[in-house]
Phi, psi and omega in degrees: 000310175321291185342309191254028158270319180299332185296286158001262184315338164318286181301317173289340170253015169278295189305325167277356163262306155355294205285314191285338152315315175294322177301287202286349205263291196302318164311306191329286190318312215280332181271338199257314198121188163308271143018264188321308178300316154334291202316273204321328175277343182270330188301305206302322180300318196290330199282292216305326190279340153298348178268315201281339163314323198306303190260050203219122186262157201308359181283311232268140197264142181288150192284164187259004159277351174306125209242131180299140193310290178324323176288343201271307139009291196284340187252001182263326184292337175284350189288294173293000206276086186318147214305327194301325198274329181275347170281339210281323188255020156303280168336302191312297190302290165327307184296330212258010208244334178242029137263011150271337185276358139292344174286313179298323178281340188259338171263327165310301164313132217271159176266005180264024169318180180235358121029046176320103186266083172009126134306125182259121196273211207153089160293120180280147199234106172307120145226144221232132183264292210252157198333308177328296187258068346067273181327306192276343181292302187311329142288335161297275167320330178251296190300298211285163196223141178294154182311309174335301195293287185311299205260027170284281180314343184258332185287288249286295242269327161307306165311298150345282208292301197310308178319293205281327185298278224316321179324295187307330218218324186265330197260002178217070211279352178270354194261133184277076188270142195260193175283131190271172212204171177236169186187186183103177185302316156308355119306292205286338140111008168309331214278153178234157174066278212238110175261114188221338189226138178228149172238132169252118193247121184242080200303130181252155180262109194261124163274111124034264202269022154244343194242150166212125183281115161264147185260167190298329199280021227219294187282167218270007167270278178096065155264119179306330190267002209240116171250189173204149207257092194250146187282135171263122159104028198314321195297332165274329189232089202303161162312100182124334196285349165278146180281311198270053162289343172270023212226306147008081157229128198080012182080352161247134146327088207282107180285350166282293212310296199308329182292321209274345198268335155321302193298308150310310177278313180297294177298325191267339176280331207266164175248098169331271182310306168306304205307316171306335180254322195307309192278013179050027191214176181231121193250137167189147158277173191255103181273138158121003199252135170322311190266149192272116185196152179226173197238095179280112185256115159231133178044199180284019170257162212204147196180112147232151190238128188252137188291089127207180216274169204189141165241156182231123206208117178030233208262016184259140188229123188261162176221168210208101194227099179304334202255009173272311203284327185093203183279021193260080166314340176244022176262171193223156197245128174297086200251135188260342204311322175317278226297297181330262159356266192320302202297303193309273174355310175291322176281321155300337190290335176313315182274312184099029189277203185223049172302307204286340152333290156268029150286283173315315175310310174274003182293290165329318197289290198288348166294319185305315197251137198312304163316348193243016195286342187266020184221114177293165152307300176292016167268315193293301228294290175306349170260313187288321173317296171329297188303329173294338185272339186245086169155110153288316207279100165243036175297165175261012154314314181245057157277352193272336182283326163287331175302324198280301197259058113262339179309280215298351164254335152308303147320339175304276144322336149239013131318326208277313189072034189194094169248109196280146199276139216296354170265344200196085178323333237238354171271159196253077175328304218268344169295023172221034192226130168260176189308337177279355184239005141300300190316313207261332169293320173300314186300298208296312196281328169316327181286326166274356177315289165246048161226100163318287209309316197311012169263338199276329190276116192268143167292016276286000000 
């Protein structure tokens, strides 16, 4: 009884503060005016509602139409307003009410709206947890060169070689040249990222009963990897009766002369810029380089071809490489390359293994990254040959445990400071390398022992 009596008196005495509100709001207007009477009712409202938070008990959460002193401001100021301020503020009142009520419409909507909702289309990215498809993506994706790409690059480089023999045979018809041939990784299916390089092999015709091949461990080097070429039978067959008797210095065949003579007819003879608009393209040689080499630009393709000359005696084959020998002018460089190329090729076809595979991966691995740029195909090609003699197993199950243990027998080999070259133990690979790009080659691969992928990361 207390409870509703109190509830009551409660209510009657909300309702007489009111009532007396209305009394005084209404006397107001007729003494104060419009103007005044506004103020005094938003103050008197502002009051009432401070009382009523007041006796409001502290649990109960404010309703979510209450409205903020300010807003309650913008709508009692609107009360008094003459028509113009009440529409302007009206407006007002609406722009600002409807990015919430558009916000509200939108966590409201259901997902089975009708609604089109755009498709985003979300290109997929293979993702490869362990090393294996790691490797292969990274051949997939980098090493290997499109068919496109190969044989663009095998026509241009062809065209080039009929040019320089055709050159070659009208303008010195006396030089006894065998058939030039093109050659190198880009024949051999070797080349990796990019067919950007060709080799043109220009074979010279050695007579027999004038020449005699010395092998390196035979010279006064006594290098294995290095031969030299000496003229014979002087006493019978005089000075001249050989075309490459004009070659001759110290009684060997001089492998600058012949570069230097090469050099002359081809680079300095031939017209370059026609030949380059006949062949739709721009041919110039690579000045500053030791080697005979010309650079072909067609459109957004980079093609270069290095000239050389080579002899060839039974199964030996010599090559004439200015930047191997150093200051030694008759010397001639002993190439294994043929013999490599065949043997790796053979062994997988035996196994069905992914040696050449894994060649090219690591071929990509040292172009990309800048420290290992100074590690030929022929360094890799002889440590996996090696590696083939102990390790059978080259599926591509273990292609990632054969990637890891040729790093570790390449770091091996350059502690060793000694990589025997695998037709000829007794050459040294690693002997046209100086002690700071062993030092810096060694680091990078120690390094990738355990962190691989950072070989997988291309450089610039």
């Amino acid at each position: 009884m207390e409870g509703t009596v109190q509830k009551r008196g409660k209510s009657r005495g909300e309702d007489g503060f009111a009532t007396a509100v209305d009394f005084l709001l209404a006397n107001a207007r007729l003494v104060l005016g419009v103007g005044g009477a506004a103020v005094l009712g938003i103050a008197t409202l502002a009051v009432k509602r401070l009382i009523d938070r007041a006796a409001r008990p502290p649990g109960e959460d404010e309703k979510p139409d209450q409205k903020s002193i300010s807003e309650t401001w913008e709508e009692l100021s609107l009360t008094g307003a003459s028509p113009k301020l009440l529409k302007r503020g009206l407006e007002n009142s609406v722009n600002k009410s409807l990015p919430a009520v558009i916000k509200i419409e939108k966590e409201d909507c259901s997902p089975s709206s009708t609604a089109e909702v755009p498709r985003l289309e979300i290109r997929r990215v293979p993702l490869c947890v362990t090393l294996q498809e790691k490797l292969l993506h990274y051949y997939q994706s980098h090493v290997t060169l499109s068919e496109s790409d190969v044989a663009q690059a095998k026509q241009k480089a062809l065209d080039v070689c009929m040019e320089i023999q055709a050159f070659l045979r009208s303008k010195q018809p006396e030089m006894p040249l065998g058939e030039m041939s093109l050659g190198g990784s880009l024949f051999d299916d070797l080349q990796v990222v990019s067919a950007d390089h060709a080799c043109l092999l220009v074979p010279l015709l050695i007579e027999e009963k004038f020449w005699y091949f010395v092998p390196g461990e035979e010279t006064i080097l006594n290098t294995p990897q290095f031969w030299m070429v000496r003229r014979t039978n002087l006493e019978y067959f005089g000075r001249g009766s050989s075309y490459w008797d004009k070659f001759i210095v110290g009684g060997y065949l001089s492998s600058n002369a012949v570069n230097e003579s090469l050099h002359k007819l081809v680079m300095g003879s031939m017209n370059w810029p026609a030949l380059g608009s006949m062949l739709d393209c721009t041919i110039r040689q690579v000045m500053g380089s030791q080697e005979l080499k010309l650079e072909i630009q067609q459109e957004q393709s980079q093609l270069f071809i290095d000239i050389l000359p080579i002899i060839r005696f039974e199964e030996t084959v010599l090559t004439s490489q200015p930047e191997s020998k150093g200051n030694f002018e008759n010397l001639w460089c002993r190439s294994f390359y043929t013999d490599e190329a065949t043997k790796l090729r053979d062994l997988d076809a035996s196994d069905s293994g992914l040696r050449l595979c894994c060649l090219k991966i690591l071929k990509a691995v040292c172009k990309d990254q800048p420290s290992l740029r100074r590690v030929t195909g022929g360094h890799l090609v002889n440590v996996i040959l090696h590696l083939s003699d102990t390790e059978s197993d080259w599926s591509e199950a273990a292609l990632a445990d054969r990637f890891l243990q040729v790093i570790t027998e390449v770091t091996g080999y350059l502690e060793q400071g000694f990589l025997p070259s695998y037709f000829n133990s007794a050459v040294n690979l690693l002997s046209e390398l100086s002690a700071e790009e062993i030092d810096e080659i060694g680091y990078t691969f120690y390094c990738a022992l355990s962190n691989p992928d950072m070989l997988l990361q291309r450089g610039v």
